[in-house]
N, C-alpha and C positions, 0 to 999 in steps of 0.2 A: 504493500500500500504506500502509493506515495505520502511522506512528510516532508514540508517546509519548515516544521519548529516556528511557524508562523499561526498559530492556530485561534488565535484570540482576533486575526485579520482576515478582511473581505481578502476575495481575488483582484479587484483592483487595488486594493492598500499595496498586496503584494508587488503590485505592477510598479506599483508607484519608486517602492524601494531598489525593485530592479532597475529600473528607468534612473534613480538616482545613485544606484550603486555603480553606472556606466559612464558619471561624469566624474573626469580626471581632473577639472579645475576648480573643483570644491572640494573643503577636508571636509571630514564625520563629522563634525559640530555645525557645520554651514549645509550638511545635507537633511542632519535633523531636526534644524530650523527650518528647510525649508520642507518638509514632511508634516510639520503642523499646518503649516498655512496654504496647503492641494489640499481640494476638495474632492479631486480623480487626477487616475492618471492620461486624461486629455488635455487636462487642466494644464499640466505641466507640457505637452506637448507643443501646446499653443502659445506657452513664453518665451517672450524674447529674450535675447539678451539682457537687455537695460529692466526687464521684470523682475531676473531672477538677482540683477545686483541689486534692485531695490527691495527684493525680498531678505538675500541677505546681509543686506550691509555693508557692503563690498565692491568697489570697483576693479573689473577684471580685466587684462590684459586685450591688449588688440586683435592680439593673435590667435585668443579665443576665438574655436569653430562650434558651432552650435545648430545642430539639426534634429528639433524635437520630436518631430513626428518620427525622422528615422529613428531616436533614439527609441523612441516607445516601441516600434519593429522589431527593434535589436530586443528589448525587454521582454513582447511577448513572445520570438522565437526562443529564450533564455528560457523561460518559464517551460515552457512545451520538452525541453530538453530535460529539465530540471525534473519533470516529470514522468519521461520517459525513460530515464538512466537511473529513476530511483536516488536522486541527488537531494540532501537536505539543504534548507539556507534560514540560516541566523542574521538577524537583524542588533546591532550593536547596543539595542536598547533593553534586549528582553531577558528574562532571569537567565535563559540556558548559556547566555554569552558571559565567561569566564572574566570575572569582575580585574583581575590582575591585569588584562589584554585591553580593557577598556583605557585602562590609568595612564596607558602608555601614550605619547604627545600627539602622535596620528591613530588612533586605533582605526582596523579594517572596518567599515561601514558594514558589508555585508561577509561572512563565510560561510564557501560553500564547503559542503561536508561528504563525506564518504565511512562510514564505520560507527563507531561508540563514541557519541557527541558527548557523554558524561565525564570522560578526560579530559577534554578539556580547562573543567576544574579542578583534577586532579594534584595529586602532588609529581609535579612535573620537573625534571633537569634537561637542560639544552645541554647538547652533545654536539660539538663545531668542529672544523679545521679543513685542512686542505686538502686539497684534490690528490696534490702533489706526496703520498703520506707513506712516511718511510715505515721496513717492516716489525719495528718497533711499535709506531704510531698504530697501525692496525691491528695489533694485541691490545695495545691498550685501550682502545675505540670500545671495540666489539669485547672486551672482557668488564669494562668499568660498566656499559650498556647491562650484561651480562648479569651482572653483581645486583646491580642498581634494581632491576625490575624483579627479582627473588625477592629484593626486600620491600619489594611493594610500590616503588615508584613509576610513573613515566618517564622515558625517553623522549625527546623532542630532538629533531634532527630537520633537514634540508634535503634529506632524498637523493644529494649530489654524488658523484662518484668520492670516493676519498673517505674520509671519516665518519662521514653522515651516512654513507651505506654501510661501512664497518658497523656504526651504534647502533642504526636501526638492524642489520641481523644479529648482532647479539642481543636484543633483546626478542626477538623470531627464535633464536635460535633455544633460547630458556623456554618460553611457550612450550615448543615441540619436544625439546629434553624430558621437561616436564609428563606429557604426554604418554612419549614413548614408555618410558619408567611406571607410569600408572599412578604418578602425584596427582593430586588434585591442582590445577591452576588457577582454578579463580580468585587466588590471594596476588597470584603475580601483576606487578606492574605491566602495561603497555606499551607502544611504542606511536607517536603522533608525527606523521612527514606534514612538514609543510612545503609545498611545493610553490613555484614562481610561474607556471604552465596554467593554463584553464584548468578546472577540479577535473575535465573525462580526459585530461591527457597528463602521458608519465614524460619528465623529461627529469634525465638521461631514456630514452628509449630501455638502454639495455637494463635498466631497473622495475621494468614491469613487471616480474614473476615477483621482486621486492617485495613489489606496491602490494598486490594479490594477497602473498603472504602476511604483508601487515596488516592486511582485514580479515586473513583468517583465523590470526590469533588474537584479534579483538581488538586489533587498536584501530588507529581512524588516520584518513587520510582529508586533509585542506586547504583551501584556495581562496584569496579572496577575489579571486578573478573567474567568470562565470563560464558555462559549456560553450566551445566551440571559441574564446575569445582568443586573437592571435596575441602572440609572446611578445614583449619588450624587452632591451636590455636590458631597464630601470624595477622589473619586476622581480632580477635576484635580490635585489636590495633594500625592496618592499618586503620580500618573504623574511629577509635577514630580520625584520624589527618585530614580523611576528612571532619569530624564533624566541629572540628572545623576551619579546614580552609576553608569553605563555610562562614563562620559566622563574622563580625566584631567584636560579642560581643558575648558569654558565659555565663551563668547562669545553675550554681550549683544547684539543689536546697534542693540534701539533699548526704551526701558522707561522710560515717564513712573513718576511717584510711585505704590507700591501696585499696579504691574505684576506678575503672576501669575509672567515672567521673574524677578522678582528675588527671589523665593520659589526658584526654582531655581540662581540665584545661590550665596542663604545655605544651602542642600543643598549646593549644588558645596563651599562654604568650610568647612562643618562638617564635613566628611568629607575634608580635608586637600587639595582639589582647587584648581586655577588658574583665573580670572576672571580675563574680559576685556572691553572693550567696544568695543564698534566706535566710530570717530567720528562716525558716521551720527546715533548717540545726541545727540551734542549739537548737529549743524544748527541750522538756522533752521528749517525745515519742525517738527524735531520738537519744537526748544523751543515751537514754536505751539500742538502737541498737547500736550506737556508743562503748559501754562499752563494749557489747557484743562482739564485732567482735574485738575489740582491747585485749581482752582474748586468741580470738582466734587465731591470729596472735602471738602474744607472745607467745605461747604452740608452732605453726609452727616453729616461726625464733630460738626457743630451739633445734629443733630437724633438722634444715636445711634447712625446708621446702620452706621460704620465705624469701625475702632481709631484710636488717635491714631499707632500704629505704621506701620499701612499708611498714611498720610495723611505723614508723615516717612520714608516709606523710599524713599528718591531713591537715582537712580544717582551723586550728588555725593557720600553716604556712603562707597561704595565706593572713590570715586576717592582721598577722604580717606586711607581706611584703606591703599593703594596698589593698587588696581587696574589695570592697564596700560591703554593705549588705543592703538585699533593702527587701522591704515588700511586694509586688506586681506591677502589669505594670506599673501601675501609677508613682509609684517611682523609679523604674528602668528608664524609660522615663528623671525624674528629677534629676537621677546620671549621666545621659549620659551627661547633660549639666553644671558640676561640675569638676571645677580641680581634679587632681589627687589628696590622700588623704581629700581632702574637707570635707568627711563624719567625720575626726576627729578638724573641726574644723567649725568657725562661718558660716553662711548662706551668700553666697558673691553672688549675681546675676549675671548668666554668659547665653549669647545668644545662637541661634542654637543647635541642636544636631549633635550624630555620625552620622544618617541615613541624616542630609540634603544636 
């Protein structure tokens, strides 16, 4: 049976959201202003420009394109889809949208959804790093993943090749463990992709049986970008902020210079979250990567290619600023119940953790 998790709304209300969830030149706070004041979603097909800034308050760029009637096309073929692929969609306003993802400075308008929308709320850890990830890096991905979801928590990753596929199969891979052995698993934690793709398509292609498997062992796959809508650049780095704003806590576990991880890093810290990095991060293996890509950035930002920002934004920053570095669950567990900076100093016993 199809759900929206929209259930307290008309089918036009819904229209309305989709229709609003398809404009790129308003944030969520300017969309839900402007969701009070449609009486349909014709209503809003039929505003101009100069409406909707005086609806929101707002004068918008020139270069604003605005085509309402298509948009609303665009909306109801999204709906039709949304209902044919068994797709759910959350609206930013309603209880099932996980209050932590709201807080954060742009939260998604809309997510659409594929699996157990109850994680969401969950006690969730984002799991990041690079594509690039030496074979250090992928024991520790897929073993901290591993650990983590035995003791009950989620996983949040990016679906990406690299460490986000290492985290999300080790926590696929405890599910199935579980299984096989004849455990019971419904204590175990889950695993949540969020992807930068439309919610019906998997990118990396070659991570579809991934994808599969994290809906067969209960977790949930999400988008805030609707069926069938083509890819952006700028849409890894929309995913990056929902990564980590699902998450209270962050863990690096391996991210040379200008690593797309450390863009999800500075989301985790701007939104008052905990970073962390694994020691995987500074191996041997990865400093060899590490040197490498920092060649290759220097040869870029000579010739234009790249900021001088990304080409200086190292994991050493982090550590600077105090970052923890932890060795696996176990001790990531025992950072969470330590003052800040702690790890450069004596051993002070401190009660509770983040998740109690």
């Amino acid at each position: 049976m199809f759900k929206t998790q929209v259930t307290n709304l008309s089918e036009d209300e819904i229209l309305i959201h989709l229709s609003l969830g398809r404009i790129t030149f308003l944030n969520s706070w300017e969309k839900n202003i402007l969701f009070k004041k449609l009486d349909s979603s014709n209503t809003l097909a039929i505003h101009s420009i100069e409406d909707i800034e005086n609806l929101v308050g707002r004068k918008l760029s020139k270069r604003v394109i605005w085509d309402g009637k298509e948009n609303l096309r665009m909306a109801k073929l999204a709906l039709h889809y949304c209902r044919q692929l068994n797709i759910q969609i959350i609206v930013n306003f309603q209880s099932d949208y996980p209050e932590i993802l709201r807080q954060i400075a742009d939260p998604p308008y809309l997510l659409f959804c594929r699996g157990d929308v109850s994680l969401l709320k969950g006690r969730n850890i984002s799991v990041v790093g690079t594509r690039r990830l030496s074979p250090a890096g992928k024991t520790a991905a897929r073993q901290f993943a591993y650990n983590a979801v035995v003791d009950g928590k989620n996983i949040v990753s990016g679906l990406a090749n690299g460490a986000d596929g290492f985290a999300h199969q080790g926590a696929i891979d405890a599910y199935f463990d579980y299984l096989e052995k004849g455990i019971d698993a419904s204590k175990l934690g889950k695993t949540i992709a969020v992807i930068p793709s439309s919610i019906d398509e998997i990118v990396p292609g070659t991570h579809k049986k991934m994808a599969a498997q994290i809906l067969q062992s209960g977790g949930l796959i999400i988008s805030e970008y609707e069926p069938k809508m083509g890819m952006a650049t700028w849409h890894f780095v929309g995913r990056n902020r929902i990564i980590a704003g699902l998450s209270s806590a962050t863990l690096v576990v391996e991210a040379p210079a200008g690593s797309g991880a450390l863009i999800t890093a500075d989301f985790a810290l701007e939104n008052g979250r905990d970073v962390f990095f694994h020691e995987a991060a500074f191996g041997e293996n990865a400093e060899q990567i590490s040197a490498l890509v920092k060649n290759e950035l220097q040869a870029e930002h000579a010739l234009g290619k790249v900021s001088k920002y990304k080409m200086e934004n190292t994991p050493e920053k982090y550590l600077e600023a105090g970052a923890p570095v932890i060795k696996d669950y176990k001790d990531f567990c025992k950072a969470l119940t330590e003052l800040p900076g702690e790890r450069s100093m004596p051993d002070i016993p401190v009660q509770g953790t983040l998740f109690d």
